[in-house]
C-alpha positions in Angstrom: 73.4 -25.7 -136.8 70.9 -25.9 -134.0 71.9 -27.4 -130.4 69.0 -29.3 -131.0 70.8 -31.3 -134.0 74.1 -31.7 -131.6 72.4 -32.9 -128.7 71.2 -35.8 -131.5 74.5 -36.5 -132.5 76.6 -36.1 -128.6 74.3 -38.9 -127.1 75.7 -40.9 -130.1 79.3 -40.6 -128.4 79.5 -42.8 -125.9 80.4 -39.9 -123.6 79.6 -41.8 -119.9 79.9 -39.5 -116.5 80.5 -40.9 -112.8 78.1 -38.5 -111.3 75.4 -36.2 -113.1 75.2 -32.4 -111.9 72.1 -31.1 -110.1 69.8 -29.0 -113.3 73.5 -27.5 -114.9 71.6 -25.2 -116.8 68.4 -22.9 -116.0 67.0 -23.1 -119.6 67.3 -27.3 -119.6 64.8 -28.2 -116.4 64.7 -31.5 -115.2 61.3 -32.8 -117.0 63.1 -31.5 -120.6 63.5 -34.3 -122.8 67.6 -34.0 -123.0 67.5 -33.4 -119.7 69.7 -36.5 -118.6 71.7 -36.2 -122.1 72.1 -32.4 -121.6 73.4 -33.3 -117.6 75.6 -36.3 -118.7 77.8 -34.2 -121.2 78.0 -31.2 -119.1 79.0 -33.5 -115.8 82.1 -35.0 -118.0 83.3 -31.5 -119.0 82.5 -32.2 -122.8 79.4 -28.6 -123.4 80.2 -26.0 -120.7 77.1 -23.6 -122.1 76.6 -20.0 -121.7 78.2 -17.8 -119.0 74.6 -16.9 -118.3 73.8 -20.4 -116.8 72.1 -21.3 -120.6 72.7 -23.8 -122.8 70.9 -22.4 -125.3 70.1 -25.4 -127.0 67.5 -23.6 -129.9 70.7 -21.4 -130.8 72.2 -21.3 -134.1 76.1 -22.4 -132.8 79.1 -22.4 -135.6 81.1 -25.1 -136.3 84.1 -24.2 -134.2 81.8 -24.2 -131.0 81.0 -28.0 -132.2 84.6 -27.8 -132.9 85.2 -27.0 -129.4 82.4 -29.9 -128.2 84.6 -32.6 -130.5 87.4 -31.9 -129.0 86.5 -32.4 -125.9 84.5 -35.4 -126.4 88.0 -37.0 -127.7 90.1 -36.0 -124.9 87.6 -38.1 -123.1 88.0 -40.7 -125.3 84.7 -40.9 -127.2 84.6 -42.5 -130.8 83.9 -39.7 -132.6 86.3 -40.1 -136.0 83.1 -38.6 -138.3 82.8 -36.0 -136.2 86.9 -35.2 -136.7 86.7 -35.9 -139.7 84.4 -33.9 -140.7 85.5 -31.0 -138.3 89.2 -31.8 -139.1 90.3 -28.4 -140.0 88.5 -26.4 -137.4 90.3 -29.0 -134.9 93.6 -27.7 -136.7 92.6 -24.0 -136.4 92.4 -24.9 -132.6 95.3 -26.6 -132.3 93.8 -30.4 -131.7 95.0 -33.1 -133.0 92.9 -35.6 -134.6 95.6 -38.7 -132.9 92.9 -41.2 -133.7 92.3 -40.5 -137.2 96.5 -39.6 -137.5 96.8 -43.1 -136.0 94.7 -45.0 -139.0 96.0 -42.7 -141.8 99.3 -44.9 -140.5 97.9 -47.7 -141.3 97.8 -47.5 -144.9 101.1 -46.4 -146.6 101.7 -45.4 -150.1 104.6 -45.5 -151.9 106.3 -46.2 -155.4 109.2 -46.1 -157.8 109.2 -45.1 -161.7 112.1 -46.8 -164.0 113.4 -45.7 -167.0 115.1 -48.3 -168.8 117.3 -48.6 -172.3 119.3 -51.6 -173.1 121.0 -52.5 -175.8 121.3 -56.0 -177.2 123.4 -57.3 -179.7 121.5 -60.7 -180.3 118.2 -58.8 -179.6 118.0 -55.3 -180.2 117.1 -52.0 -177.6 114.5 -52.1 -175.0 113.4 -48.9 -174.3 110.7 -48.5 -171.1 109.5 -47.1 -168.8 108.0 -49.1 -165.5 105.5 -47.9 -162.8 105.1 -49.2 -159.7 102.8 -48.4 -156.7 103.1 -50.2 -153.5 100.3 -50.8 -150.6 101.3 -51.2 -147.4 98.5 -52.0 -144.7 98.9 -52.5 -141.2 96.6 -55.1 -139.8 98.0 -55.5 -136.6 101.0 -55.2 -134.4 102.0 -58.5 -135.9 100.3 -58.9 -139.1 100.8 -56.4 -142.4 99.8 -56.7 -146.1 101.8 -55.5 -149.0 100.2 -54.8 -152.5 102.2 -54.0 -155.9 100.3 -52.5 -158.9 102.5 -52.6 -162.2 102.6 -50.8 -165.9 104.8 -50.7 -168.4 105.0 -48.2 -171.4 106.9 -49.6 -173.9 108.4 -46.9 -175.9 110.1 -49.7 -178.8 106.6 -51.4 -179.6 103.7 -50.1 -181.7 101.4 -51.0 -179.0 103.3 -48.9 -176.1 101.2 -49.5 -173.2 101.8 -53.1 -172.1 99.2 -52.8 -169.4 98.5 -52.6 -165.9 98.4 -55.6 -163.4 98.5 -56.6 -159.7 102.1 -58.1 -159.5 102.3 -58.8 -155.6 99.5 -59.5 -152.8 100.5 -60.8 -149.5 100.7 -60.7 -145.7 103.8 -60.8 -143.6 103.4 -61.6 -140.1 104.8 -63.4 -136.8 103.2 -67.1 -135.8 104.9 -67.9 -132.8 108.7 -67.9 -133.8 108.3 -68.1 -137.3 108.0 -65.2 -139.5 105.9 -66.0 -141.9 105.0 -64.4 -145.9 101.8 -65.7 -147.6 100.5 -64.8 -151.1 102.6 -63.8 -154.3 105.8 -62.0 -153.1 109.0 -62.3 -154.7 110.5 -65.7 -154.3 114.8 -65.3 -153.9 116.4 -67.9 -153.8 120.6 -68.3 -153.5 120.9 -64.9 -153.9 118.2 -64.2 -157.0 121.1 -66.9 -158.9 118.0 -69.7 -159.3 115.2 -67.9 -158.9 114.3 -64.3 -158.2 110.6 -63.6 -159.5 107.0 -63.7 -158.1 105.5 -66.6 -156.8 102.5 -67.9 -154.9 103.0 -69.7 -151.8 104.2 -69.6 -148.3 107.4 -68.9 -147.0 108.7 -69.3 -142.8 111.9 -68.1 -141.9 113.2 -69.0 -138.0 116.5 -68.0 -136.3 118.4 -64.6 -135.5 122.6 -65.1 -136.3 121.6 -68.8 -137.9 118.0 -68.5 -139.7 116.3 -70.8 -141.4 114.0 -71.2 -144.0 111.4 -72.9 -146.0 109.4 -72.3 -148.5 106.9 -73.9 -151.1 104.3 -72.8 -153.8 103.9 -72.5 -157.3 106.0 -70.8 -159.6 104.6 -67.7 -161.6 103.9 -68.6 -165.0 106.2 -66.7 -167.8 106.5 -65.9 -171.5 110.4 -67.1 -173.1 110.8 -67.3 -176.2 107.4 -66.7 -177.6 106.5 -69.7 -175.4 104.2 -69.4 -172.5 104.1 -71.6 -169.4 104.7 -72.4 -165.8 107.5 -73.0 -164.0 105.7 -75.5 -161.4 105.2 -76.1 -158.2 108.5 -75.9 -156.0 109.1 -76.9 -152.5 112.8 -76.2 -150.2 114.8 -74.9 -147.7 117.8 -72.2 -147.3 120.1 -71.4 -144.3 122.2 -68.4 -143.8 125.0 -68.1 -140.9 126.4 -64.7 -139.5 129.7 -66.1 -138.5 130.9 -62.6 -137.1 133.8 -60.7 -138.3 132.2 -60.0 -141.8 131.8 -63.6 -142.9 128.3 -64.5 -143.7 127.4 -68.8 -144.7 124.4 -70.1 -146.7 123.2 -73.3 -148.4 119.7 -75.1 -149.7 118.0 -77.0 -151.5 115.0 -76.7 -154.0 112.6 -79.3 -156.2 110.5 -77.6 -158.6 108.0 -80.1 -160.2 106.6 -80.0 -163.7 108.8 -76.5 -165.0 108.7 -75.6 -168.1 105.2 -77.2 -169.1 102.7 -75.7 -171.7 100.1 -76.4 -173.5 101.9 -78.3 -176.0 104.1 -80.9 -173.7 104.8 -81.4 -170.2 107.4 -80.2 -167.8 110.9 -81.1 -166.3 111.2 -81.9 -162.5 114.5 -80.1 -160.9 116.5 -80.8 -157.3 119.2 -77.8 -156.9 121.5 -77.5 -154.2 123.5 -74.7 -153.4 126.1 -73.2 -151.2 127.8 -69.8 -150.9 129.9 -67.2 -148.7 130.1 -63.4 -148.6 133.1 -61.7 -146.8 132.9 -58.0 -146.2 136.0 -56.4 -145.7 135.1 -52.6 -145.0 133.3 -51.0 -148.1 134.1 -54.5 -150.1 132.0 -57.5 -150.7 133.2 -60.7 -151.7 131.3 -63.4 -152.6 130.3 -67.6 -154.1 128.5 -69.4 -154.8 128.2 -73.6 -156.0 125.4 -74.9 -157.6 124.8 -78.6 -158.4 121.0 -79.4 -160.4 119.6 -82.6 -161.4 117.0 -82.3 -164.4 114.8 -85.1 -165.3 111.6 -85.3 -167.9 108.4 -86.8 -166.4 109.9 -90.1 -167.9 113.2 -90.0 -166.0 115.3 -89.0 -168.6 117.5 -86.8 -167.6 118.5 -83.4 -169.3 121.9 -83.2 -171.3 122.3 -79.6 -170.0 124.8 -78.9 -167.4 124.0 -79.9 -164.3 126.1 -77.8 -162.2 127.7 -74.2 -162.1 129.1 -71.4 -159.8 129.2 -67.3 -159.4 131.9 -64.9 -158.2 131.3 -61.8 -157.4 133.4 -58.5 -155.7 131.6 -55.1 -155.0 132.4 -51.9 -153.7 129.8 -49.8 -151.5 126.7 -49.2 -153.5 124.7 -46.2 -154.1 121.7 -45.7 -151.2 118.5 -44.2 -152.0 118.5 -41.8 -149.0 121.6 -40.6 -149.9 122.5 -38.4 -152.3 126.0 -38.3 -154.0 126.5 -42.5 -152.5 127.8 -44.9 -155.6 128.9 -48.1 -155.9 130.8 -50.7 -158.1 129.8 -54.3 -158.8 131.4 -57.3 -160.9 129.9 -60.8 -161.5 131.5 -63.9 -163.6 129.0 -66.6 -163.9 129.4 -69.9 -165.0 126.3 -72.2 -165.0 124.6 -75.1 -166.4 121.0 -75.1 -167.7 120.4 -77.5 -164.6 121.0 -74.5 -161.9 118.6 -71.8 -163.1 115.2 -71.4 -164.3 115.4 -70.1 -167.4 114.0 -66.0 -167.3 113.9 -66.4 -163.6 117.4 -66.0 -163.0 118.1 -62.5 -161.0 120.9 -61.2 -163.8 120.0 -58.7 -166.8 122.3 -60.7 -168.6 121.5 -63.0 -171.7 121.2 -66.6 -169.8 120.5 -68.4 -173.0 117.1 -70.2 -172.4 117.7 -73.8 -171.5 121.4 -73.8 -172.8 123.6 -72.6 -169.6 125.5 -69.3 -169.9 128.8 -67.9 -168.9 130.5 -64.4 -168.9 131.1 -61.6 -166.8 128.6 -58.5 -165.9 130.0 -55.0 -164.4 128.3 -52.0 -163.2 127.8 -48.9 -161.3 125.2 -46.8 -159.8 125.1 -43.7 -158.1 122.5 -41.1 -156.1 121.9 -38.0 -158.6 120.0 -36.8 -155.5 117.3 -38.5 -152.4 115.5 -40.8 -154.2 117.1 -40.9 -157.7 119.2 -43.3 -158.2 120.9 -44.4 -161.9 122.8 -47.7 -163.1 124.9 -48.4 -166.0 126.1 -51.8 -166.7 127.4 -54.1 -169.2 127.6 -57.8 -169.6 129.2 -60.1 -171.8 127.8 -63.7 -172.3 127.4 -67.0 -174.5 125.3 -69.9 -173.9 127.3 -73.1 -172.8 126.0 -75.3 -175.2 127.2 -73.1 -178.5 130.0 -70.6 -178.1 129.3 -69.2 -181.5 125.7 -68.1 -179.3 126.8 -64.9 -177.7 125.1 -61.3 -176.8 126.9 -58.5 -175.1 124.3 -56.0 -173.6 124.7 -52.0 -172.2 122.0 -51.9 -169.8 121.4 -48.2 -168.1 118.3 -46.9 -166.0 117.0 -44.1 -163.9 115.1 -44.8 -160.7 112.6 -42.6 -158.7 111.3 -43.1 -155.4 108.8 -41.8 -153.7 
């Protein structure tokens, strides 16, 4: 490469100097046409030339010498990330780091998990899969990031195997003023995944430290039950949680969903839910409640003959961590609600809920770190629908989890 070319691309830096030095070099006099270039790089220290006095600017020079010039043009804080770029691993050789373009690659974080499922169903055979996920993290600011989730699942029971790839999640988290605020399709969670606990799209603000609050509305994601395809509506509500201290923790809300359940053939329900619960942590154990009370109405204002209220008990000991190898846990759940307090295929169990019916029964489980980042489950659960006790399905669910 010629000086000629690099003098072309250094007056591109930015590269400013307080003072210029008096003709720096005896080949560059002062009517040369880089003369002021030439003198403004060499007066802020970023080409030193030849020990001769030369700058030797029809030379040949390698690319560690323009290395060398890079380098120096960042430590004065030039915008050169092509340049380092494209001269990253001579910068390495020399033992620069590229901080700017180290600083960006932060930006942008990749990461993503790979499930392997089987379950077996009495009422409705084995699912055997396997699930891929890949996650996008982008920093936009100091305040502001955006979160992406890309989605396939090979289907290993069905003919057609591959049920295809989509874009599950898109949305930015952020601060605005006090509030912390999600906007997009993220996962909606409400009373502990017990209502609802799938993706939505809307906005969610949550407010507080010890006593937060938050509310959130949007519209449901639509969903296949059945054989029936739908939505589950637009919903609207509010949830607080309490940190009480001394391992007690409060919560209670409220949420209207309007129109759930419509197709193509008939219309939806409208829904009000309120909840309230408590956990209790006593060292490595979890207790935990919850009351829920719905009120289901056509668009008519009939209201629904299911059961309209319902609770959950729970007790759980530890639980296996990711980052930990050789951590495990233990988990037990008794539920008992109405086909008012859930949305039916939204409800956060692998259990059989029973559509529309209500369900009750018992789940247990436990998981455990075969190593970082691989993390197994095995659990079973025992259920019936609430409407018909003869309607029951007792499920072994176990799967293997890698992270990365």
């Amino acid at each position: 490469m010629k000086k000629s070319l690099v003098l072309a691309m250094a007056m591109a830096l930015g590269v400013t100097a307080s003072a210029y030095a008096a003709n720096p070099f005896s080949d560059v006099p002062a009517g040369h046409w880089a003369y002021d270039s030439v003198n403004k790089l060499a007066a802020a220290g970023v080409v030193d030339g030849y020990p001769d006095g030369t700058y030797g600017g029809d030379k040949l020079m390698t690319r560690y010498e323009m290395a060398q010039i890079v380098a120096k043009a960042m430590a004065k804080g030039a915008d050169v990330d092509k340049l380092a770029a494209e001269f990253a691993e001579e910068l390495d050789s020399l033992g620069v780091r590229v901080a700017k373009l180290e600083e960006k690659s932060d930006n942008v974080k990749i990461t993503g998990e790979v499930r392997y499922r089987y379950a077996d169903s009495h009422a409705e055979g084995y699912t055997n899969d396997l699930r891929s996920r890949i996650w996008v993290n982008g920093q936009v600011n100091d305040n502001w990031s955006y979160t992406g989730m890309v989605e396939n699942t090979q289907d290993f029971g069905n003919d057609n195997g591959d049920e295809g790839t989509s874009f599950k999640r898109a949305y930015l988290e952020g601060r605005l003023g006090g509030l912390d605020v999600t906007a997009g399709r993220y996962n909606l969670y409400v009373a502990d995944g017990n209502i609802y606990d799938t993706n939505a799209d809307g906005v969610q603000v949550t407010y507080g430290d010890k006593v937060q609050i938050t509310g959130f509305a949007g519209k449901g994601t639509d969903f296949e039950f059945e054989d029936e395809k739908g939505s589950y509506g637009n919903y609207a509500g509010a949830e607080v949680h309490a940190e009480l201290g001394h391992g007690l923790n409060l919560m209670g809300g409220y949420i209207n969903f309007k129109d759930m359940y419509s197709t193509g053939k008939k219309t939806g329900m409208d829904n009000d839910i309120w909840y309230a619960g408590a956990a209790y942590n006593i060292g490595d154990v979890t207790l935990d409640g919850m009351y829920l009370k719905g009120d289901m109405q056509d668009g008519q204002g009939k209201k629904a003959v299911v059961g309209d209220n319902g609770y959950v008990l729970g007790i759980a000991y530890k639980g296996a961590q990711a980052d930990e190898a050789g951590s495990w846990g233990l988990w037990a759940k008794y539920y008992n609600q109405g086909g008012q307090t859930y949305l039916a295929g939204a409800h956060t169990t692998d259990a059989n809920t029973f559509g529309l019916e209500g369900f009750k029964g018992y789940g247990v489980a436990a998981n455990y770190a075969f190593a970082k980042n691989i993390v197994g489950t095995v659990a079973y659960y025992d259920t019936e629908s609430k409407m018909d006790s003869k309607k029951d399905d007792q499920i072994i669910w176990s799967d293997l989890t890698f992270l990365f």
